[in-house]
N, C-alpha and C positions, 0 to 999 in steps of 0.2 A: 494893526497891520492891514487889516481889509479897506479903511479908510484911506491908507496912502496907497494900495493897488486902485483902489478907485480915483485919489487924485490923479497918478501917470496916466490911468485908461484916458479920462479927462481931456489929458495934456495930447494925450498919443489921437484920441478922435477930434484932435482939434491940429492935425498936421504938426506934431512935431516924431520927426520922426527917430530920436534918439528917446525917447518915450517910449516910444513902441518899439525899440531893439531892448530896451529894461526889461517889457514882460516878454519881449517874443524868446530871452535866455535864461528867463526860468524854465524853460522846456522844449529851448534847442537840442541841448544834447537824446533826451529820448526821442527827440521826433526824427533825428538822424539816425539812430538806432533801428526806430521803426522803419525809417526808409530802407534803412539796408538789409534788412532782414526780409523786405519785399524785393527789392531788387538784385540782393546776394556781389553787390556792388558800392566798393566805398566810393570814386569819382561819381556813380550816378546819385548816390546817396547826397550825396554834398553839392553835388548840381542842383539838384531837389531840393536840398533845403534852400539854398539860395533864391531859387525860383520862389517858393514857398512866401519866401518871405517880403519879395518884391510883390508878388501876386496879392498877399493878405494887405500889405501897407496900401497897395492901389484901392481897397475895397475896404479897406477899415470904416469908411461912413457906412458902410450897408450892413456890420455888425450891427445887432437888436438887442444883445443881452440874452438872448433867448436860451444858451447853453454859455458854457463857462468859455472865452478867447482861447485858452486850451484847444479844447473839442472843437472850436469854430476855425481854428489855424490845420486842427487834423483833417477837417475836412478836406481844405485847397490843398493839403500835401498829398491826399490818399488822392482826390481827382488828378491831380497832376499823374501819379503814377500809378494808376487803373489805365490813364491813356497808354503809359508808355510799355504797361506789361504788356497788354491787347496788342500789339505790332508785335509782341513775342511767344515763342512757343512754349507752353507748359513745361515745364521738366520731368523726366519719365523716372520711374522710381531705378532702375541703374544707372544713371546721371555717374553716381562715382564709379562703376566698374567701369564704363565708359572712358570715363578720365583716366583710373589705373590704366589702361591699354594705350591712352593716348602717351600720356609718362614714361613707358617703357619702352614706347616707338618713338618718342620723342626724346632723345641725352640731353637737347638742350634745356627741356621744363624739369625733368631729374636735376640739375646741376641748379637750375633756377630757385627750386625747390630746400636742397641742400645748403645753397647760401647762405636763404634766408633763415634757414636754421641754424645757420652757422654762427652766421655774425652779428645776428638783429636782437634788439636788446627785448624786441617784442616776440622771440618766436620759441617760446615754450610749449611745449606739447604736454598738455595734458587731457585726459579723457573727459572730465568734465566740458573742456572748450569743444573739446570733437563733438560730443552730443549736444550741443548748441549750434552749431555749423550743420550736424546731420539735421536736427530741424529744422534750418532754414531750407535744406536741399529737399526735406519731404513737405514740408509744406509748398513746395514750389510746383508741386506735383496737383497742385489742387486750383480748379475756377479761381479767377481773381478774387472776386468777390468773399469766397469762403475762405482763404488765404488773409485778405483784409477783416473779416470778422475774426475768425479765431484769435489773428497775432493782437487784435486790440483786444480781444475780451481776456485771454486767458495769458497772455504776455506782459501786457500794459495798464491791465485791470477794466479798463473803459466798462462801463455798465451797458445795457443793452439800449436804454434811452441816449443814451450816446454814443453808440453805432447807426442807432438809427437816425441818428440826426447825421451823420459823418456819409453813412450811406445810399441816406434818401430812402428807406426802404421801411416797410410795415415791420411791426413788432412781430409777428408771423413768422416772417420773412428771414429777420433778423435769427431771431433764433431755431430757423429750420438750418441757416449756412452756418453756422456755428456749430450745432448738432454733427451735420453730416461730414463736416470739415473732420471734426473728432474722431468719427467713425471709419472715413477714408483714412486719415493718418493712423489709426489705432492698425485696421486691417493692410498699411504697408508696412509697420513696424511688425507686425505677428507672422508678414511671409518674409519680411527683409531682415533685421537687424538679429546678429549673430550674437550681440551684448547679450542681450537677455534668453535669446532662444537656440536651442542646440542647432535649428531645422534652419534656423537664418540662412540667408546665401551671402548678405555682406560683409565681409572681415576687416573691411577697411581701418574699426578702430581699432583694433589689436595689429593687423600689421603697421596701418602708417606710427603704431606707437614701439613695434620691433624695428622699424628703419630709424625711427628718428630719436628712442629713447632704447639705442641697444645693450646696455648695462641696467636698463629698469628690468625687473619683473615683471614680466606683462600681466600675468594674473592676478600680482600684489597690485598694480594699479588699477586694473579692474574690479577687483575686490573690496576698492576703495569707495564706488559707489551702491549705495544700500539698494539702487534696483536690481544691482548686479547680483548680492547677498540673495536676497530676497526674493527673486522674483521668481519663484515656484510658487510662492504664498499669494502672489496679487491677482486680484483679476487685472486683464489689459486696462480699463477702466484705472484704476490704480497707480499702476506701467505709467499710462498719459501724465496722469497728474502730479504724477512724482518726477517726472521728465521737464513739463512747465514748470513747476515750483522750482526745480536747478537752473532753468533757463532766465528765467524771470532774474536773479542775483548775478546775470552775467550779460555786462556791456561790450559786444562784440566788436566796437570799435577801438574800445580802451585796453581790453583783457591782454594779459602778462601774452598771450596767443596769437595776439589780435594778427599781425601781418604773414605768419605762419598760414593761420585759417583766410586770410585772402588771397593767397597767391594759390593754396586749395580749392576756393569758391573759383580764381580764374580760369582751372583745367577745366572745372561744369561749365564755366560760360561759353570755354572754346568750343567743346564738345556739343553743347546746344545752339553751336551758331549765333551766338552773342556777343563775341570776341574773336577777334583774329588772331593766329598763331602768333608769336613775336617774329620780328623780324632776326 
């Protein structure tokens, strides 16, 4: 198998470029995953990768082998959208109460919202999908840079030798933004989220799951997941890791959820001036 990735690379550094669409789809799909989990945006996501892929085929002669076409493709996807986050403003960690207000003042994004719940073959509500979609909204809360470490090291697995290459950044470096990344998301999850802490102030997953699954048990769905069970026993450290480990089994683009949880990511976008109200 490594001998025939070696003949297309071959074929693909020698200007063919349906070669180099062969490897660049062993790991389209994650790298638009990635995209969107950075930019909480399917259209910019798939804009990105398209870019991505014209950007990497222009410069495929100045690949060296140095790191695996993977890691060397994440690079030009993360620069491309390190540019585009830096023209945008962080996300504040009420990002969703934010939007509940916006919703409520808004019938036309309730009705929008209900739709797609309605009719769409994709718009399942489930709690695990909401704690995947909350992640993307708190990690958005955080420097670009530490937002790009985290979601490759403990999302996507990437090793830190291969952040560091994706980053440009010292090994140090690398894993101080990884660190602190941890530590900020640990400390909004322990003032924010209501899942696991009484003291929480967001309720978002328990209500938008009484609006939108109002014959579910709310608490039996919650009770479904074990940080929920559990979580008097964990340290936050714990909390995190058992958060990433659900996250990691769930493709935000494809999930039974998936257009449910983006027409939710579109009320943060409006709310953070990223998105204009619909007409």
């Amino acid at each position: 198998m490594k001998e025939q990735e070696e003949k297309i690379l071959k074929e693909a550094l020698g200007g063919n470029i349906h070669a180099f669409q062969q490897l660049f789809s062993t790991f389209q799909n994650p790298l638009k995953s990635y995209l969107y989990r950075l930019l909480a945006s399917r259209s910019d996501a798939d804009d990105l990768t398209h870019d991505t892929f014209i950007r990497a085929y222009d410069k495929l002669h100045l690949y060296r082998g140095e790191s695996s076409l993977k890691t060397w493709v994440f690079q030009i996807a993360t620069n491309l959208a390190c540019n585009l986050l830096k023209s945008r403003k962080r996300w504040t960690p009420d990002v969703s109460e934010q939007a509940k207000h916006l919703v409520m003042q808004q019938p036309a994004l309730a009705q929008a919202i209900e739709k797609v719940a309605t009719y769409s073959e994709s718009a399942r509500y489930d709690i695990r999908e909401h704690i995947d979609t909350c992640f993307t909204c708190i990690s958005k809360n955080l420097p670009v840079e530490n937002q790009v470490a985290l979601i490759l090291k403990d999302v996507y697995d990437f090793t830190v030798p291969d952040i560091i290459l994706i980053l440009g950044k010292s090994e140090g470096t690398v894993k101080y933004l990884i660190q602190h990344a941890r530590k900020t998301l640990m400390d909004i999850f322990d003032q924010r989220c209501a899942l696991i802490r009484k003291e929480g102030v967001c309720h978002q997953c328990s209500e938008l799951n009484g609006w939108l699954n109002p014959r579910q048990n709310q608490q039996e769905a919650l009770m479904e997941i074990d940080m929920v069970k559990s979580s008097g026993k964990y340290p936050r450290e714990e909390l995190y890791r058992m958060r990433a480990a659900l996250i990691k089994h769930i493709d935000p683009l494809r999930s039974e959820g998936n257009e449910l949880q983006e027409i939710l990511l579109k009320c943060n976008r409006i709310v953070m001036g990223e998105e204009a109200m619909p007409g």
